[in-house]
VOPAGU-2260 file (C-alpha; in pm, 1 decimal, decimal comma):
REM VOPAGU-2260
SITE   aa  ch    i         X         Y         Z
SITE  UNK   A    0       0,0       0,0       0,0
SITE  UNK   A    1      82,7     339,5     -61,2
SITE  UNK   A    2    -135,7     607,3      40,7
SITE  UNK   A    3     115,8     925,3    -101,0
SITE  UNK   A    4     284,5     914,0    -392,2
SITE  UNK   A    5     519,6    1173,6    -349,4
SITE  UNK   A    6     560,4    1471,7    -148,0
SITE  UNK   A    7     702,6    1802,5    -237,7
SITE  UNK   A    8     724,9    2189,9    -163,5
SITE  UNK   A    9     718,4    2491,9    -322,2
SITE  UNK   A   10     815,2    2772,5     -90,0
SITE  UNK   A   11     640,5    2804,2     234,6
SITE  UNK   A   12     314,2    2495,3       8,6
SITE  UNK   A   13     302,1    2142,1     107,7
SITE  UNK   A   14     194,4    1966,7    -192,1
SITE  UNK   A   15     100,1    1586,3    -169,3
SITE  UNK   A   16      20,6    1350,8    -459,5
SITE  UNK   A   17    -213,6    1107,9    -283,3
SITE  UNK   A   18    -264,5     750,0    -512,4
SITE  UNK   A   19    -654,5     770,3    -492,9
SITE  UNK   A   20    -707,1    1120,6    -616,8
SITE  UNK   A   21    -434,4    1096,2    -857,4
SITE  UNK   A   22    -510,1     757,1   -1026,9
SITE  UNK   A   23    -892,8     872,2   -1005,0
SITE  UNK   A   24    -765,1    1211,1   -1203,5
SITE  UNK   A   25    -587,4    1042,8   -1458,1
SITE  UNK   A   26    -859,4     785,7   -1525,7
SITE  UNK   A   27   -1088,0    1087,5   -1586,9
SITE  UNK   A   28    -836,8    1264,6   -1822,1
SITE  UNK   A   29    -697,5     944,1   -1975,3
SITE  UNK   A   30   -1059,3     776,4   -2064,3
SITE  UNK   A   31   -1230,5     998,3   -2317,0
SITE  UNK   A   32    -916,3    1094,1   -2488,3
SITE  UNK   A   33    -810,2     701,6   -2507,0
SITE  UNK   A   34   -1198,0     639,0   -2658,2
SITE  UNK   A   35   -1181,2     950,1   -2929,9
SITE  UNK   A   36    -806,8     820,5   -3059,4
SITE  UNK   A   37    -999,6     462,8   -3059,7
SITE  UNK   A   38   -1330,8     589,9   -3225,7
SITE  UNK   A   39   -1123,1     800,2   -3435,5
SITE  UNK   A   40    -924,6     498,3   -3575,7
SITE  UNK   A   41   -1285,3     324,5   -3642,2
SITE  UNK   A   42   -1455,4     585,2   -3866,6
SITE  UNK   A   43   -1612,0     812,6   -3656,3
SITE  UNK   A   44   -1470,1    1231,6   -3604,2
SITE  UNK   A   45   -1319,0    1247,0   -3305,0
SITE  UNK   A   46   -1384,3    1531,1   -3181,1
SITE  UNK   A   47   -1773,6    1489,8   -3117,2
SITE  UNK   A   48   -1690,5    1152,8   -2981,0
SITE  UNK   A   49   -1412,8    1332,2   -2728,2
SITE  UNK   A   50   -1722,2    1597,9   -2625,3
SITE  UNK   A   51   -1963,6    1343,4   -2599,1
SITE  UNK   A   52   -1756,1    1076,6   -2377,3
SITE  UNK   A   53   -1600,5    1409,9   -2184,5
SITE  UNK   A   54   -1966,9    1538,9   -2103,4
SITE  UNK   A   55   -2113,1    1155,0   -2045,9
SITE  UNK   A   56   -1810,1    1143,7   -1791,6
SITE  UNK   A   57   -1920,7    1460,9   -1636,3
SITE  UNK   A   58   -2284,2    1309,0   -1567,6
SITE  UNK   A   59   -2134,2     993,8   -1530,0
SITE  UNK   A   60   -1965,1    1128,3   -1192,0
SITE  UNK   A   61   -2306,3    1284,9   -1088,0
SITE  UNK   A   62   -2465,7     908,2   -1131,2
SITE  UNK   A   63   -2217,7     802,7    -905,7
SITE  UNK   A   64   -2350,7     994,2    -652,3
SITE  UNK   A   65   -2714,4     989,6    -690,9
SITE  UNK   A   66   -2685,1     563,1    -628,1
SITE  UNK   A   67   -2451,9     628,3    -317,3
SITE  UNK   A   68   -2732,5     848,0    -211,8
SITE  UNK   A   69   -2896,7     520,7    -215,1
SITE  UNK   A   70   -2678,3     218,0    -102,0
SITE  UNK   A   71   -2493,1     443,0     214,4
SITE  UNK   A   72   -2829,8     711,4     280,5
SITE  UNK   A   73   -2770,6     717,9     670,3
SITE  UNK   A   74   -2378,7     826,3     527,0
SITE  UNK   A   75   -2547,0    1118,7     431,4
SITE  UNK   A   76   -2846,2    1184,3     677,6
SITE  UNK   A   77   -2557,7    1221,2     935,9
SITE  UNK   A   78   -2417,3    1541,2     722,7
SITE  UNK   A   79   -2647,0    1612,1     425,0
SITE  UNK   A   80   -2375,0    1876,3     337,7
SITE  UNK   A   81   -2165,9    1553,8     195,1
SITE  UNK   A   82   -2451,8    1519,4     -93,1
SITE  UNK   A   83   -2273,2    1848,3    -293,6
SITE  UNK   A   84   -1963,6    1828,5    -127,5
SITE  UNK   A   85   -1690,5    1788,6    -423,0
SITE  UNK   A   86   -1483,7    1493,1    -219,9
SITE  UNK   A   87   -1276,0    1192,9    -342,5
SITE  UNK   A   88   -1530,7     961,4    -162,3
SITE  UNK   A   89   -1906,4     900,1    -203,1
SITE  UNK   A   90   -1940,4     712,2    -535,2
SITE  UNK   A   91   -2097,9     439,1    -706,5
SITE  UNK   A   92   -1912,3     258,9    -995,7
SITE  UNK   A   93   -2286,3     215,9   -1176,7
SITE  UNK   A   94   -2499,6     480,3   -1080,0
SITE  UNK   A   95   -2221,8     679,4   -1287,1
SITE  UNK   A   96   -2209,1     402,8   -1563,5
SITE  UNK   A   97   -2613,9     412,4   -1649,5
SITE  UNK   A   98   -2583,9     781,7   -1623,6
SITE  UNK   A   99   -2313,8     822,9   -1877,3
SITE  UNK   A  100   -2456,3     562,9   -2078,6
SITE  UNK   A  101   -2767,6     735,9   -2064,0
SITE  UNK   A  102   -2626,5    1112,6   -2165,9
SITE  UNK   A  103   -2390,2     949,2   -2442,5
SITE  UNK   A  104   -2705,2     795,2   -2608,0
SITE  UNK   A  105   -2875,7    1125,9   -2655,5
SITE  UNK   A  106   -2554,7    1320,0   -2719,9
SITE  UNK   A  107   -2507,8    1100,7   -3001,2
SITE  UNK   A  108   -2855,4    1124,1   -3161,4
SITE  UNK   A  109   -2862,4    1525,7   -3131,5
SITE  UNK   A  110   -2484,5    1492,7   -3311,6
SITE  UNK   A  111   -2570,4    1222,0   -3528,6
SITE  UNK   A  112   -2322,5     976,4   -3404,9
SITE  UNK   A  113   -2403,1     591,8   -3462,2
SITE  UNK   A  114   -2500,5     480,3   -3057,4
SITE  UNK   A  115   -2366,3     143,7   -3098,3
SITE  UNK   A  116   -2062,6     218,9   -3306,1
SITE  UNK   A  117   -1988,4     497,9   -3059,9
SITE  UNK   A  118   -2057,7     232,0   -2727,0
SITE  UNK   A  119   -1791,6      -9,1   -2910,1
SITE  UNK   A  120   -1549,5     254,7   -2921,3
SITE  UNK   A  121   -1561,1     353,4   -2569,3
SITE  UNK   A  122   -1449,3      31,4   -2482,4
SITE  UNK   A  123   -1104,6     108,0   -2415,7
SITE  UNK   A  124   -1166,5     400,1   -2251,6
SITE  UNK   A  125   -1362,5     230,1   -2009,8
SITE  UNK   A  126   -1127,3     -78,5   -1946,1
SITE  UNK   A  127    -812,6     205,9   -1910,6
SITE  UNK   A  128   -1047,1     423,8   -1664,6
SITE  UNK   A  129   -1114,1     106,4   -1424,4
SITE  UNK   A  130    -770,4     -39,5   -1418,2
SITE  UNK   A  131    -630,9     334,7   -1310,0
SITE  UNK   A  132    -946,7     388,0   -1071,4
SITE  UNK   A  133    -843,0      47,3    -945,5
SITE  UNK   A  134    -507,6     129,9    -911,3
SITE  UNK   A  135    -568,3     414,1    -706,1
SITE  UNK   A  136    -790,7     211,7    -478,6
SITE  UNK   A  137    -557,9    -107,8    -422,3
SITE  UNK   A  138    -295,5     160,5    -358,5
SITE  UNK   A  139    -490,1     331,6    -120,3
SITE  UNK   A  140    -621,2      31,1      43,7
SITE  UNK   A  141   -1010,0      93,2     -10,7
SITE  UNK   A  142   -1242,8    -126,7    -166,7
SITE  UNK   A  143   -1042,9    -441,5     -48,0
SITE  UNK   A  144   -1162,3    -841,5     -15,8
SITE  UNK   A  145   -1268,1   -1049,7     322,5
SITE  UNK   A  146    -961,8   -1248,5     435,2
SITE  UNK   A  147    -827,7   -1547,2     293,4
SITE  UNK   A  148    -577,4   -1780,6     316,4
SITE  UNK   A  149    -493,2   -1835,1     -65,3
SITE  UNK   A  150    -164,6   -1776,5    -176,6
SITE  UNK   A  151    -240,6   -1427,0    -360,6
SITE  UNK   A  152    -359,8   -1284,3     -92,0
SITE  UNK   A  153    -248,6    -909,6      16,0
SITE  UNK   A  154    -162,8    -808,2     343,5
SITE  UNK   A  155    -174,0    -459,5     436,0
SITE  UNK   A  156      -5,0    -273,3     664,6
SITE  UNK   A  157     -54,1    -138,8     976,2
SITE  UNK   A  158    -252,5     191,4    1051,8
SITE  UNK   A  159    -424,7      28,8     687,7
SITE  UNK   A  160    -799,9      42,8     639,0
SITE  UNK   A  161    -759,2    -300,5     650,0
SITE  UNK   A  162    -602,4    -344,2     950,2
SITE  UNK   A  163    -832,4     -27,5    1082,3
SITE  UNK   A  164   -1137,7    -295,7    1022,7
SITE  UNK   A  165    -968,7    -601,7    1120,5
SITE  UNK   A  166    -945,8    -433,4    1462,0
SITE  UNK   A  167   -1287,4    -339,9    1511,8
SITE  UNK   A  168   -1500,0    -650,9    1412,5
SITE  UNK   A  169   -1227,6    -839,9    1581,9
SITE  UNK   A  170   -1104,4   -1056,9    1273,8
SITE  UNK   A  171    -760,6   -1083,9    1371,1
SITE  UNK   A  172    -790,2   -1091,5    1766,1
SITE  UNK   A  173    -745,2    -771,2    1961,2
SITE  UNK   A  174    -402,3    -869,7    2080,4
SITE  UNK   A  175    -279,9    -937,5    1727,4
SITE  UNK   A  176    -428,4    -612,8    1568,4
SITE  UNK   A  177    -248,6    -455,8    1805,4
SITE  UNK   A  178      32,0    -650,0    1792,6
SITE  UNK   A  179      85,7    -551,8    1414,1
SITE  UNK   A  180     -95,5    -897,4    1260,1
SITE  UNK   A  181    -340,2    -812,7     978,5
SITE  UNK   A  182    -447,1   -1076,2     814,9
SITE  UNK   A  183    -459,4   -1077,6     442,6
SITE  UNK   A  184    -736,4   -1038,7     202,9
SITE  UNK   A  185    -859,9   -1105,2    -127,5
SITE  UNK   A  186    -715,7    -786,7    -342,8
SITE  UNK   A  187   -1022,5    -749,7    -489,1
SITE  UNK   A  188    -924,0    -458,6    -673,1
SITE  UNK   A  189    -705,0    -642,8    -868,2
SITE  UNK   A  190    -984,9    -879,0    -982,7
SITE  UNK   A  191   -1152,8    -627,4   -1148,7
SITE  UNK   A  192    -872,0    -497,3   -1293,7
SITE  UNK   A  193    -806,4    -798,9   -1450,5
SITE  UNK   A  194   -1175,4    -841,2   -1544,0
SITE  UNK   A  195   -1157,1    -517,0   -1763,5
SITE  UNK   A  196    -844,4    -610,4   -1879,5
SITE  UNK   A  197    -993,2    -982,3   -1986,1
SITE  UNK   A  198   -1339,7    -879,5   -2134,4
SITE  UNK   A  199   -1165,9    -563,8   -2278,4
SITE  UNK   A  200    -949,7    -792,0   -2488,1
SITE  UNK   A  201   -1269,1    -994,9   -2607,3
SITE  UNK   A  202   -1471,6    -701,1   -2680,1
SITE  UNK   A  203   -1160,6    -621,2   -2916,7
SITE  UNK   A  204   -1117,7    -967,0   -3041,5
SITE  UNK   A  205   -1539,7    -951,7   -3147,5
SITE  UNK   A  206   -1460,5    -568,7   -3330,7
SITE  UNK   A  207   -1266,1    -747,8   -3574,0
SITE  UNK   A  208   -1563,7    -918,4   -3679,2
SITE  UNK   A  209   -1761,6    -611,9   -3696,5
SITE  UNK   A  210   -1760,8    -375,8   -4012,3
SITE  UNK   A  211   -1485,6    -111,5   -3934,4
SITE  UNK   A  212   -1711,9     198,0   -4162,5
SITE  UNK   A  213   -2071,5     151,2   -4228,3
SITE  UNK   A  214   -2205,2      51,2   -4547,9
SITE  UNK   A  215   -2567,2     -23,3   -4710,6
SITE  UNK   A  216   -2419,8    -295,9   -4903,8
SITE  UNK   A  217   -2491,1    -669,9   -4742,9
SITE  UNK   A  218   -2199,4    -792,8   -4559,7
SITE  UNK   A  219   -1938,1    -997,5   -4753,3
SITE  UNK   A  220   -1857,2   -1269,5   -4422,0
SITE  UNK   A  221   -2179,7   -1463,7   -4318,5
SITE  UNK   A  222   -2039,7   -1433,8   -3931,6
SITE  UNK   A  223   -2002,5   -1035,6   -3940,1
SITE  UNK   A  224   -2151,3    -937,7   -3553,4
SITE  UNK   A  225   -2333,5    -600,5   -3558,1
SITE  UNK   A  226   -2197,7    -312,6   -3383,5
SITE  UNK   A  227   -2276,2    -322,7   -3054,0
SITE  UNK   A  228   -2211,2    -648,0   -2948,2
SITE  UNK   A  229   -1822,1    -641,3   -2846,5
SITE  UNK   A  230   -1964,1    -357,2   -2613,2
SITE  UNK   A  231   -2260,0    -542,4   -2502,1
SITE  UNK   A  232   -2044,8    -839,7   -2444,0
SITE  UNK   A  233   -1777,5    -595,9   -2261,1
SITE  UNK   A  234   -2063,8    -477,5   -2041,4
SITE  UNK   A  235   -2210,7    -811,6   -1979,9
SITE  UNK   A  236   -1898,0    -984,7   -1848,3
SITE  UNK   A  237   -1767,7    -733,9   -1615,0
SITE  UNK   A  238   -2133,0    -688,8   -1447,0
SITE  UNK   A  239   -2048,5   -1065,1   -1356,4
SITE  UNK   A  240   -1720,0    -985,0   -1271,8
SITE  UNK   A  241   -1849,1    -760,9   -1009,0
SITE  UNK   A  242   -2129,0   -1002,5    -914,7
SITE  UNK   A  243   -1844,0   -1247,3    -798,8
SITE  UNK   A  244   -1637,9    -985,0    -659,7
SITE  UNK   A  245   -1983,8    -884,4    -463,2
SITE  UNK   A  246   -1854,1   -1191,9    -246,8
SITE  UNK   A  247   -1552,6   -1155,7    -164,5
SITE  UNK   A  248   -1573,2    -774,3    -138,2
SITE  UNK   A  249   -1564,1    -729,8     262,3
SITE  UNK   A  250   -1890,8    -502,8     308,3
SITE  UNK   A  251   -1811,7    -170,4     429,8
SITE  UNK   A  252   -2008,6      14,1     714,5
SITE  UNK   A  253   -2135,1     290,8     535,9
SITE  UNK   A  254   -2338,4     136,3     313,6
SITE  UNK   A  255   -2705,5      80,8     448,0
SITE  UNK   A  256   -2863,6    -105,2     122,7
SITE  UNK   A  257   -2969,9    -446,7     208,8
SITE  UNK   A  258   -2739,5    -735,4     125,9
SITE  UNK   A  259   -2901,4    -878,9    -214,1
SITE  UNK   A  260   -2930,0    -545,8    -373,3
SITE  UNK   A  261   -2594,0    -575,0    -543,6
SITE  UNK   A  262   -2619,1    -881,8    -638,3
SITE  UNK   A  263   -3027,6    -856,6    -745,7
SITE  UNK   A  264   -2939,2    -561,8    -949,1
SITE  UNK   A  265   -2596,2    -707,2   -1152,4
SITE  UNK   A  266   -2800,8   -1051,9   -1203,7
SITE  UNK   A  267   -3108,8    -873,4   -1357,3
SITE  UNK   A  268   -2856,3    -565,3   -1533,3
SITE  UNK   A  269   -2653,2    -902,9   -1655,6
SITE  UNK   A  270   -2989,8   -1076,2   -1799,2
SITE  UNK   A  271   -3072,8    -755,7   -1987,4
SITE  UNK   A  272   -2713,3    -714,9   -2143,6
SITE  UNK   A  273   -2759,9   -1068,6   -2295,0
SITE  UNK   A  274   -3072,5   -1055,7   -2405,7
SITE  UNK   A  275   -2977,8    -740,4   -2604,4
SITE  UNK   A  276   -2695,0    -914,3   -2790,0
SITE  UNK   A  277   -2942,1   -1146,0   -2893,4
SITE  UNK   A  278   -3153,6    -918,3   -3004,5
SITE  UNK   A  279   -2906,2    -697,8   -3209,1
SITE  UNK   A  280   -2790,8   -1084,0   -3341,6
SITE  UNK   A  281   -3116,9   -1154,6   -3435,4
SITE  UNK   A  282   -3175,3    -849,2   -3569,3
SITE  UNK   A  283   -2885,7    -846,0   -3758,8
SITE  UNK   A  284   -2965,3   -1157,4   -3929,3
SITE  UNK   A  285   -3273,7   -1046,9   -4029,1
SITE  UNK   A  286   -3186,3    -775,2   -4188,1
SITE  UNK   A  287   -2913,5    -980,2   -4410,5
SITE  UNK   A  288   -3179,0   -1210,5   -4470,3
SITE  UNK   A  289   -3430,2    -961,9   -4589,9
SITE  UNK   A  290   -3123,7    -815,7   -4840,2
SITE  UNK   A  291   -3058,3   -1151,7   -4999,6
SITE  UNK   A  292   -3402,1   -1206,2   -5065,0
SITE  UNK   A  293   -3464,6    -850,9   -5191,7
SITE  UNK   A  294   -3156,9    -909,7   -5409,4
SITE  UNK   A  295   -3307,0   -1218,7   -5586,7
SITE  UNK   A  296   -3666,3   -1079,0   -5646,0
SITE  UNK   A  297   -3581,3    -770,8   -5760,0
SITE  UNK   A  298   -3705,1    -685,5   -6163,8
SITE  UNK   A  299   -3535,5    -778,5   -6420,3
């Protein structure tokens, strides 16, 4: 773990680079401009795409905050100044994500951007935003796993949130927290790092079967996917990724939603996702269908 980066002074100011806010920062500046090179190498201007993913990410941060609203309320009955207040902490990864989504879609449409070409493009940009995010979070300690006794597992320091909750519920033993013994835990960050990473590089893989520029003529490969679907797919497999991490993710004790709501909500959000490849599958194929037929009527 490392909390601070780096410290440093200018004249008579302290300036500290903490890992959370600086990782977060990055992600935020990194992501859009990552998914308008990437849209930009697919077709589309890059420009509109960098204003809509900049302006999704805006809303996207203001999601965040309307579901922690939510899943930690008493968190913010306590001091309903922390609703506005512009802190590091307070967020939820998919209250931002359905928000952004949300704002992209009609960005698009009033810029007349292709929605599903633009959601495969922002791919990347989404799997570079989590691992930094992540990074900042198993650097900072937050966000970590219950304990375990597998050989990956982290152990944090002490004076760690870890250690911090290890002490209180009594996980460790009192004499052993305080003795310096934390035991360690599943680095759940790191698992859904590596889920981004993994279902980034099939969402990739399933663009090379998609048309790179659009076209009204019938596609040449029988197996061509619609756009859409690497995103879809993307979108599909890290909602289980977080389902599973739901598990092992120790339960923090801000958060006053009841215990299925997490995983109610990324079963049902994961059930939607696939049925909407289908669909777009489906629909695809009936629209090549209709074309071949159309082809061989047509007047001589």
């Amino acid at each position: 773990m490392r909390q601070i980066l780096l410290e440093f002074a200018i004249g008579d100011t302290q300036f500290v680079l903490r890992a959370y806010s600086t990782f977060y920062t990055l992600a935020w500046i990194a992501a859009p401009l990552v998914g308008a090179w990437f849209a930009g190498r697919r077709g589309l201007p890059w420009r509109r795409v960098l204003a809509v993913y900049a302006l999704a990410l805006v809303s996207g941060i203001v999601g965040a905050r309307v579901l922690d609203l939510f899943v930690a309320w008493r968190f913010y009955v306590q001091d309903p100044s922390r609703i506005w207040a512009a802190s590091w902490a307070g967020y939820s990864l998919y209250g931002g994500l359905m928000l952004a989504t949300l704002v992209g879609i009609l960005l698009a449409r009033a810029w007349k951007l292709p929605v599903w070409r633009l959601a495969d493009a922002a791919v990347p940009a989404l799997v570079v935003g989590q691992v930094l995010m992540r990074t900042g979070c198993f650097l900072n300690g937050c966000c970590y796993g219950l304990p375990t006794s597998l050989p990956w597992g982290v152990r944090y320091p002490v004076g760690s949130h870890v250690w911090e909750a290890q002490m209180t519920s009594g996980t460790s033993g009192l004499l052993n927290a305080f003795a310096g013994v934390v035991e360690p835990v599943h680095p759940t960050q790191l698992y859904e790092m590596a889920g981004a990473v993994l279902f980034g590089l099939l969402a990739l893989w399933l663009m090379g079967r998609t048309p790179v520029a659009p076209t009204d003529a019938p596609p040449r490969r029988a197996r061509t996917l619609p756009d859409g679907v690497p995103f879809l797919a993307y979108a599909t497999g890290f909602t289980l990724v977080r389902l599973g991490n739901h598990f092992l993710r120790d339960r923090q004790p801000v958060v006053t939603a009841p215990e299925w709501f997490y995983p109610v909500f990324y079963v049902a959000l994961a059930l939607v996702l696939a049925a909407m490849i289908a669909w777009r599958v489906q629909r695809a194929r009936t629209v090549r269908s209709r074309s071949g037929i159309d082809a061989h009527v047509s007047p001589r």
